[in-house]
C-alpha positions in Angstrom: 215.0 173.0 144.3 218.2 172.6 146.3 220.1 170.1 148.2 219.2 172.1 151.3 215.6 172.6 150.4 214.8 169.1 150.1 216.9 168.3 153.9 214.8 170.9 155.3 211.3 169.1 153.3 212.6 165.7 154.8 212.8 167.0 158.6 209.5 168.6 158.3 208.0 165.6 156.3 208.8 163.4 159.8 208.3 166.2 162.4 205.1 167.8 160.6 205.5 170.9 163.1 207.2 173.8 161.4 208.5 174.9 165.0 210.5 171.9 165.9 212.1 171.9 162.5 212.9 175.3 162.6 214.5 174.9 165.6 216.3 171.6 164.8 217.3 173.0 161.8 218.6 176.2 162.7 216.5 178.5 160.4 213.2 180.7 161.2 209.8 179.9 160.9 209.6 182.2 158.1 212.4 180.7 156.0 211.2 177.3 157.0 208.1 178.5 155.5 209.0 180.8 152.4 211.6 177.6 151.4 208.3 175.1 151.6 206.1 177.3 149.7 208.9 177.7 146.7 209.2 173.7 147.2 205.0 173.4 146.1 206.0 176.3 143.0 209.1 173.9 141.6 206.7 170.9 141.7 203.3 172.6 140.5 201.3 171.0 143.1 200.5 171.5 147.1 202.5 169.4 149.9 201.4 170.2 152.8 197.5 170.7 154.1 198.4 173.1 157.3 195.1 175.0 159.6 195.7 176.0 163.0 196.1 172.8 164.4 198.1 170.3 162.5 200.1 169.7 159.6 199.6 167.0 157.4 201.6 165.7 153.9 199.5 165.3 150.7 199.6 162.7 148.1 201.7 164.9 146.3 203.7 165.8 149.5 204.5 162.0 150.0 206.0 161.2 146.1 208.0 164.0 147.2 209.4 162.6 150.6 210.5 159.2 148.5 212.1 161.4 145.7 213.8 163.5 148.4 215.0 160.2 150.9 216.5 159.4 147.1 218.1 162.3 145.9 219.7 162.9 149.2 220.9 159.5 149.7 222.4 159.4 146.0 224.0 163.0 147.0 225.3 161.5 150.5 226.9 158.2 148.4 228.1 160.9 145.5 229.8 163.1 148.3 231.4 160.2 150.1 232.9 158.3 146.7 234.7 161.3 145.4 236.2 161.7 149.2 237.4 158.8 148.9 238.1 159.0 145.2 241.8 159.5 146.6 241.8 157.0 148.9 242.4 159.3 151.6 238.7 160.0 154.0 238.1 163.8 154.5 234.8 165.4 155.4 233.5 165.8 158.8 232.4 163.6 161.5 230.1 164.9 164.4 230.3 162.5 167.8 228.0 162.6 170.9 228.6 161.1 174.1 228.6 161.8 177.9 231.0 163.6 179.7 232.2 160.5 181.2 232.3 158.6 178.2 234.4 161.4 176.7 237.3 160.6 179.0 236.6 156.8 179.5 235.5 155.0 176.1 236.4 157.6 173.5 239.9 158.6 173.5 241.2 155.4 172.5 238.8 155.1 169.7 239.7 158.8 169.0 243.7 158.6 169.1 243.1 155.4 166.5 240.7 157.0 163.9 243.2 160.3 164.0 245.9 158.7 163.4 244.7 156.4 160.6 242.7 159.4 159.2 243.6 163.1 160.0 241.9 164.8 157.7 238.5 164.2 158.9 237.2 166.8 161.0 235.9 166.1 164.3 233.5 167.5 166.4 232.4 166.6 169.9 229.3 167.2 171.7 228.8 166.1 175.3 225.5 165.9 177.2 223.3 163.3 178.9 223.6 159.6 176.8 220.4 159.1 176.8 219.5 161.3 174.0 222.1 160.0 171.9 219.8 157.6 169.9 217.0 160.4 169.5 219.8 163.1 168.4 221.3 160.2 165.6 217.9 158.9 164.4 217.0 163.1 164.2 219.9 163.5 162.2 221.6 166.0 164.3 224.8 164.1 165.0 226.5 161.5 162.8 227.4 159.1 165.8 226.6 158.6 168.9 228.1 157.0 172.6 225.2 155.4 173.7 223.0 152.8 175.7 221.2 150.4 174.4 217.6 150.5 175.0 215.2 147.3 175.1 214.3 148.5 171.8 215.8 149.9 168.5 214.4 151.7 165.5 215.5 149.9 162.5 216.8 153.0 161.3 219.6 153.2 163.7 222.8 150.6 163.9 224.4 149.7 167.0 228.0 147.6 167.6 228.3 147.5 171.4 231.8 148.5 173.2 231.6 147.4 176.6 229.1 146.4 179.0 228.2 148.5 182.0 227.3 148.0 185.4 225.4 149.7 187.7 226.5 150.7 191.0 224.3 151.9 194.2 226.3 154.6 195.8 226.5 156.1 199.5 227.7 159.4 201.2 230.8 159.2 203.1 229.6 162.3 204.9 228.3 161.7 208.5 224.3 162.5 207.8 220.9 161.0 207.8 220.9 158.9 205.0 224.4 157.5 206.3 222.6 156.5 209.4 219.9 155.3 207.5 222.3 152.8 205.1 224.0 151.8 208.5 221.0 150.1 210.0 221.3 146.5 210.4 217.7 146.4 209.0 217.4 149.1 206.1 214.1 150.7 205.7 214.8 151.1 201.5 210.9 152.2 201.4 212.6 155.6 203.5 215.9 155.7 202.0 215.7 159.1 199.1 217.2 158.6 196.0 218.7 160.1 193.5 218.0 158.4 190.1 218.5 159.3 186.3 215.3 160.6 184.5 215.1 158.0 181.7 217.3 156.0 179.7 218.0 152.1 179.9 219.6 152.6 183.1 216.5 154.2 184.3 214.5 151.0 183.2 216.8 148.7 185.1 216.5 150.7 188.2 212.7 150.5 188.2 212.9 147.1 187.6 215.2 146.3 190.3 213.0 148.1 192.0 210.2 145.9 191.8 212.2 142.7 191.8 213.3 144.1 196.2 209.7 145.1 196.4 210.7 148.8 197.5 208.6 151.6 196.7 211.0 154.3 196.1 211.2 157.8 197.8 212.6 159.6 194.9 214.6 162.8 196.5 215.5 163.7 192.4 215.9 162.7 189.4 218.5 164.4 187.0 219.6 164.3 183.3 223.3 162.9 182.9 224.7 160.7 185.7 227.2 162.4 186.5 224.6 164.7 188.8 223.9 161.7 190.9 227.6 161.1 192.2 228.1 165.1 193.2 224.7 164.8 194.7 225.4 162.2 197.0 228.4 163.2 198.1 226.8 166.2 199.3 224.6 163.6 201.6 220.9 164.0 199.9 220.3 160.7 198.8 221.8 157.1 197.8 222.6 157.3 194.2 222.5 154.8 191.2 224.5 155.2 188.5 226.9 153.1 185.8 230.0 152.1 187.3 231.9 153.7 185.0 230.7 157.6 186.2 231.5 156.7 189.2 234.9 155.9 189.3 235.8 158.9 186.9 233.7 160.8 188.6 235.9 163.8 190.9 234.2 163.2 194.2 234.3 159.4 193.9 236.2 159.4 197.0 233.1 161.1 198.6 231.0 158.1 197.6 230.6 154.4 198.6 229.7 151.5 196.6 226.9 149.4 198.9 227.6 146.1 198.2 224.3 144.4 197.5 224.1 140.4 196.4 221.0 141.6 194.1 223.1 143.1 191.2 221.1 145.5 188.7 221.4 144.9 185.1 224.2 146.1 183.5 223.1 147.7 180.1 225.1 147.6 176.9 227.2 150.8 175.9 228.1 151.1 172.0 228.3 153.1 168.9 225.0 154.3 167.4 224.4 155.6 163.8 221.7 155.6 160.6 221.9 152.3 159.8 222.0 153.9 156.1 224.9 155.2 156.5 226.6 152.9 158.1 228.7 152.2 154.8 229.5 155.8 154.4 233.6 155.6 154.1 234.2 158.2 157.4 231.5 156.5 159.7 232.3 152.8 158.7 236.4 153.8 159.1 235.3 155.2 162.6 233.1 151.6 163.5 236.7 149.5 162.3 238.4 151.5 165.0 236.8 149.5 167.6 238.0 145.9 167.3 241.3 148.1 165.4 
C-alpha cells in the first residue's frame, strides 16, 4: 500500500467509474484495476462490489476511503512542513485560468509570488474558466482563475479579485445583424447570438434574458469567451461576454459595445482551491499575494 495507490483508491472512491479515473489519472484501466485488486489483498477484505453496470464501495471499501482522506492529508501536511522546514517554499504549484485572465489578472499576482518565492515551480494551464471549479474540486489543478457560481461546494475556497462585467457586443462590419442592431425598434426575439455554453456568466445572460422578455435565437454557443468576440467580428451574431475579454481581446476594434440602460450582472472573478488545503504554505503564500 502506497502513497499513490491510496490517491488512485480516493478518485475512484468519488468517481466509482474505473474509466473516468483512469483517464483523470493518467493510468490504464488495467493498472487502475490490477492496483485496486492488490489494495483488497493488503487489507484482507473486498472494496468494491463491481457487475456490468455500476460500481459501488463496501463497508469495508468505505473505512478505507476515511483511512485514505487521512493518510493522505497527514502525507500532504508532512510534505509541506519539511518544505518549509527551511523557511524557504519549494514544491510545485499548478494554476488554471483563461486565456484572458492569463494576460489580465495573473501576471501581477505571478511577478509578486516569483519574486517573493522562486523556487516554487509553476505551471499554467489555460482553457475555458468555467471548468476551473470542477478541475480544483477533481483535484487536477492546485488553483484555479475562476467565476463564482451561485453556489459552492464546501470543499472548495474562494477569495474574489475583481468583479466583472458583462458587455453585449456588435459587428463593426456592414451585415445583417448590423442592420438589425441599427433599427430604431430592435426586434431582440430575431437578433442571433452568440453566447457561452455554461458558467455563471451563462446564468446571468439567461436571466437577463427573462428580465427583457426576449426569447433568444441562439446562432451558437461556445466554450471560453474569447470565441464570442472573434465571432462577432466576423458578423454572425451579437455577442455577450465579460468586459474584460473584450478589451484584451485582438479584434476588439472589430466589435462594439451596445450600450443598454439594463446592465447584466457582473459575476465575481477570484482564486479557487480545496478549502483543505488552503493552509498548505505554497497555496496560502500564493492567496497573500493578492492584497500583497
Amino acid at each position: 500500500m502506497d502513497i499513490r495507490s491510496l490517491q488512485l483508491f480516493l478518485h475512484l472512491a468519488t468517481t466509482l467509474h474505473f474509466g473516468k479515473t483512469a483517464e483523470a489519472m493518467h493510468v490504464s484501466t488495467s493498472t487502475l484495476t490490477r492496483t485496486m485488486q492488490r489494495l483488497e489483498e493488503a487489507v484482507g477484505s473486498q472494496i468494491f462490489a463491481r457487475d456490468n453496470r455500476s460500481v459501488a464501495l463496501t463497508e469495508s471499501g468505505k473505512r478505507l476511503r476515511s483511512f485514505a482522506q487521512q493518510t493522505l492529508d497527514s502525507w500532504t501536511q508532512l510534505k509541506a512542513d519539511l518544505n518549509n522546514h527551511n523557511g524557504e517554499l519549494d514544491g510545485e504549484l499548478t494554476i488554471f485560468c483563461s486565456v484572458t485572465a492569463a494576460y489580465s489578472h495573473l501576471p501581477p499576482i505571478l511577478d509578486k509570488f516569483r519574486l517573493l518565492h522562486p523556487n516554487v515551480e509553476l505551471k499554467l494551464i489555460t482553457g475555458d474558466a468555467a471548468m476551473g471549479m470542477q478541475l480544483v474540486d477533481e483535484e487536477k489543478i492546485d488553483i484555479a482563475i475562476a467565476a463564482h457560481p451561485d453556489k459552492i461546494s464546501n470543499r472548495l475556497k474562494f477569495v474574489e479579485i475583481a468583479k466583472v462585467p458583462l458587455s453585449i457586443i456588435t459587428p463593426v462590419i456592414s451585415c445583417q445583424v448590423q442592420q438589425q442592431i441599427m433599427q430604431e425598434s430592435i426586434d431582440w426575439n430575431s437578433v442571433p447570438f452568440i453566447l457561452p455554453e455554461h458558467g455563471p456568466a451563462r446564468k446571468r445572460i439567461d436571466k437577463w434574458f427573462k428580465q427583457m422578455k426576449i426569447k433568444p435565437s441562439i446562432y451558437a454557443t461556445v466554450a471560453g469567451h474569447e470565441a464570442i468576440v472573434s465571432m462577432v467580428a466576423l458578423g454572425l451574431g451579437v455577442g455577450i461576454a465579460p468586459a474584460v475579454v473584450v478589451d484584451n481581446s485582438p479584434v476588439r476594434d472589430r466589435v462594439l459595445t451596445f450600450e443598454n440602460s439594463n446592465k447584466i450582472d457582473p459575476f465575481d472573478l477570484g482564486l479557487c482551491c480545496q478549502r483543505k488545503r488552503f493552509d498548505e504554505p505554497s497555496i496560502a503564500a500564493f492567496f497573500t499575494m493578492i492584497n500583497h
